[in-house]
N, C-alpha and C positions, 0 to 999 in steps of 0.2 A: 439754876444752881447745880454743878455738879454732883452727881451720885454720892452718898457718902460726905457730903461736906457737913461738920458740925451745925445744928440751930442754932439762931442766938440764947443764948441763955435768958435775958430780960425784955417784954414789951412793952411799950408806956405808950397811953392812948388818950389822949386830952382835946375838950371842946371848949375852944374860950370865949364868952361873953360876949357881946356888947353890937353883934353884927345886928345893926336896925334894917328896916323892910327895903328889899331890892325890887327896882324899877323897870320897866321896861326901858333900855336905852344908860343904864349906871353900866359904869366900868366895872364890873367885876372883879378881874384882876388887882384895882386898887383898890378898892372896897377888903376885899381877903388879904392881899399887902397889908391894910392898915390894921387889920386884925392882931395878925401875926407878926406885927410887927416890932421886935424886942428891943432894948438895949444886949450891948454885948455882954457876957459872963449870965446874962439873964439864963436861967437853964431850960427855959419853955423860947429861947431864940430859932430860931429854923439850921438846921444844922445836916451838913452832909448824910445822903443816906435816907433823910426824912421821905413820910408818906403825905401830901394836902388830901385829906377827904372831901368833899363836896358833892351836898344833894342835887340831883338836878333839879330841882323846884325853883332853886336861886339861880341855877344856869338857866335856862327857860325864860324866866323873869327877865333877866338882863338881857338875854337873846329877842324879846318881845314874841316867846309862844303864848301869848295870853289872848285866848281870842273869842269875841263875843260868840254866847253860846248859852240861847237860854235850854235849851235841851242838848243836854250831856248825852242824852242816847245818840244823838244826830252826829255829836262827836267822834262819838267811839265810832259808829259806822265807818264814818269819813276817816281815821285811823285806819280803820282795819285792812287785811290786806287779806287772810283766810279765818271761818273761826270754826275754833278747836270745839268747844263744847259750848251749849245755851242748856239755864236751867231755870224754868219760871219758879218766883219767889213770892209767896201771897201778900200782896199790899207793896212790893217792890218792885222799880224796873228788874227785870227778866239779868240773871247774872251770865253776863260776855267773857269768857275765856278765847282769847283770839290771837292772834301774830298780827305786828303792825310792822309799821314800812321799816323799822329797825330790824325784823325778825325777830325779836322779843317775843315771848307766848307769855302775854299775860291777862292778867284781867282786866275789862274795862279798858284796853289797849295802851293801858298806861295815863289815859288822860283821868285829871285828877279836878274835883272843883273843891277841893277845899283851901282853906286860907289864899282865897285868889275873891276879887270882888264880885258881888253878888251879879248873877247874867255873865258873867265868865268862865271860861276853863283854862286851864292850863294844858296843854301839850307838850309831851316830852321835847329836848335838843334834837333839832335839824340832824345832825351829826356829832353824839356825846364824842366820840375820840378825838374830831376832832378840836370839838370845847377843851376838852384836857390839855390838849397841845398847845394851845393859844394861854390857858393861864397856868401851865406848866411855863412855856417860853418867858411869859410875863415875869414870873417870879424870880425866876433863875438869875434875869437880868437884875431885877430889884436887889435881891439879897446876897447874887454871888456865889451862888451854891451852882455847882455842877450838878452833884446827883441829888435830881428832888423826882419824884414820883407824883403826879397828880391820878385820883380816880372819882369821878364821875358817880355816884349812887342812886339807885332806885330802890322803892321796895316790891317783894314779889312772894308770891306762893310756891310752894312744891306739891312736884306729882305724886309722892310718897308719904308725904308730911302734912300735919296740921302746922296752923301759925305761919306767919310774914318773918320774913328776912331782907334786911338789904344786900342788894349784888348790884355789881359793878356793871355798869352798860356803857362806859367810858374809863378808859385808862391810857395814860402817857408817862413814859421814864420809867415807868416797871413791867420788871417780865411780871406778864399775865398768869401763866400756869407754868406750875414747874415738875414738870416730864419724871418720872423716875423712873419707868419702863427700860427695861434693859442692866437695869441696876439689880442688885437682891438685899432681901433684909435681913434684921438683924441676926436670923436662923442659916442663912447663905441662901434662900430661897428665891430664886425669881423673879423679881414684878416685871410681870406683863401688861396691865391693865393702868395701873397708878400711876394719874395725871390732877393733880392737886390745882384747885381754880384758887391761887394765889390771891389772887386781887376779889375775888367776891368774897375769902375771908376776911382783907383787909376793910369791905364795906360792910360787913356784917359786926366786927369790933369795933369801927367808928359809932354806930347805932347805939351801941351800951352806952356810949358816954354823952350823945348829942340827944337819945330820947326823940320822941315822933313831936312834942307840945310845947318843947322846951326854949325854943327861939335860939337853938345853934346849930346849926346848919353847914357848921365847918369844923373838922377837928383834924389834926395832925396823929398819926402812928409814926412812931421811932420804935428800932430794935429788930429793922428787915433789911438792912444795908444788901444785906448778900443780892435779893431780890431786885435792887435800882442800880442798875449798872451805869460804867461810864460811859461817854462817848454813843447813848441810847440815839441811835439813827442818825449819825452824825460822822462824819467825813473825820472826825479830829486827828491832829498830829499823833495825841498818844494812841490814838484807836481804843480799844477794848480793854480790859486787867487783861495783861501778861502779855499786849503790844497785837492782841487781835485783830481782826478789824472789829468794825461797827457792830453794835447792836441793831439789828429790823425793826423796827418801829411798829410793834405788832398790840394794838389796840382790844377792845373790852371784846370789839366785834366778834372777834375769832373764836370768843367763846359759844358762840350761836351753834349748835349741833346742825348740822346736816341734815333734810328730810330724811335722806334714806337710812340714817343712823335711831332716824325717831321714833320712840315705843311705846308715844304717848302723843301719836299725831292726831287720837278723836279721843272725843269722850265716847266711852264707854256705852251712853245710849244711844250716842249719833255711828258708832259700831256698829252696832246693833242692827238700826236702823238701813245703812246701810248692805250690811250681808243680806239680812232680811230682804232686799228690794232684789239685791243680785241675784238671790236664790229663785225669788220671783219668776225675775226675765227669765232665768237661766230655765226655768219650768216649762213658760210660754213655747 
């Protein structure tokens, strides 16, 4: 969104009903088609501009990450790729803060065993962005709609913050983060720094309405048009608003910080531990 351009004034954020348990090997796509799928003048119809939310718990499912696993520790292992902090827990496996082959830094590497069957886990998407793309593509064809936005949801902790939030670890048809840097505010002042993660707010406000217990798993955001542009990676005749070209096709991924940006690449004791051993050598 350009510097300066109005918010929308109204957002409306809805989880509808009735999506029963996804399989390893169901069509996803038609499964959330059938969902959201309205009569016309209906005012909950999918409409230009819309947002699809979706957990990956049900992309996962449908993609078959479900995989025998009666030790969830051996899991997480097998995820992991570096880990950030370990903190034994009396009477608990030991809590894994780690980056997995996503580069996600979370906990438990994202693999989840709950509402999955018993001697199972689930495993995050192979590739959330490119899940988005496939039932972003899907839809579009279905209902017609040019600009729909699809995002991918997970939930996660913060390095600053108590409590879970959902963010986006897939996204397609919407810009991801919107850059304000270069811009100034409402004082005429600056921003240099201000880069807004668009789409992990947009999975943060689907969670108000879909609830972790609630059995929805899918909800639509209307009232971010500006944010799902046309012609998102796409060659089209009209190109871009205002005859541009194309939109980049720039996915949840992008949002993954950089090692060398990271300021929270240990815990705190594995810090610790570490200077301490350097200082060691460094003695020797």
């Amino acid at each position: 969104m350009p510097v300066g351009e109005p918010a929308g004034e109204r957002l409306a954020v809805w989880a509808p009903a009735g999506l029963g348990e996804v399989r390893p090997g169901d069509d996803l796509a038609e499964l959330v088609g059938d969902l959201l799928d309205r009569p016309a003048g209906d005012p909950d119809a999918l409409a230009e501009g819309d947002v699809v939310v979706v957990t990956s718990k049900i992309v996962s499912k449908a993609e078959g990450r479900v995989v025998a696993a009666d030790d969830r520790e051996q899991a997480i292992t097998d995820e992991t790729v570096r880990v950030v902090a370990t903190r034994e827990r009396p009477g608990l496996p030991p809590l894994r803060v780690v980056e997995n082959r996503l580069g996600l830094v979370m906990a438990a590497a994202g693999v989840d065993a709950s509402n999955t069957p018993e001697g199972t886990v689930l495993l995050l998407p192979e590739d959330p962005d490119a899940s988005a793309r496939a039932l972003r593509d899907a839809l579009r064809s279905r209902f017609g709609i040019d600009r729909l936005g699809v995002v991918v949801t997970d939930t996660a902790g913060r390095a600053w913050r108590d409590g879970l939030v959902d963010i986006a670890i897939g996204a397609a048809g919407v810009q991801v983060a919107d850059d304000l840097r270069g811009g100034v505010d409402s004082h005429g002042r600056p921003l240099s720094v201000t880069v807004t993660a668009v789409v992990d707010e947009i999975a943060s406000a689907s969670e108000l309405v879909r609830g972790k217990a609630g059995g929805r798993p899918v909800a639509v955001v209307r009232g971010l048009g500006r944010f799902v542009p046309a012609a998102w990676g796409e060659a089209s005749d009209g190109g871009a608003p205002g005859g541009g070209p194309a939109v980049a096709p720039v996915g949840a991924r992008s949002l993954v910080r950089p090692s060398q940006d990271d300021l929270f690449r240990e815990g705190s004791a594995e810090a610790y531990a570490r200077g301490y051993a350097d200082g060691l050598a460094a003695h020797d």
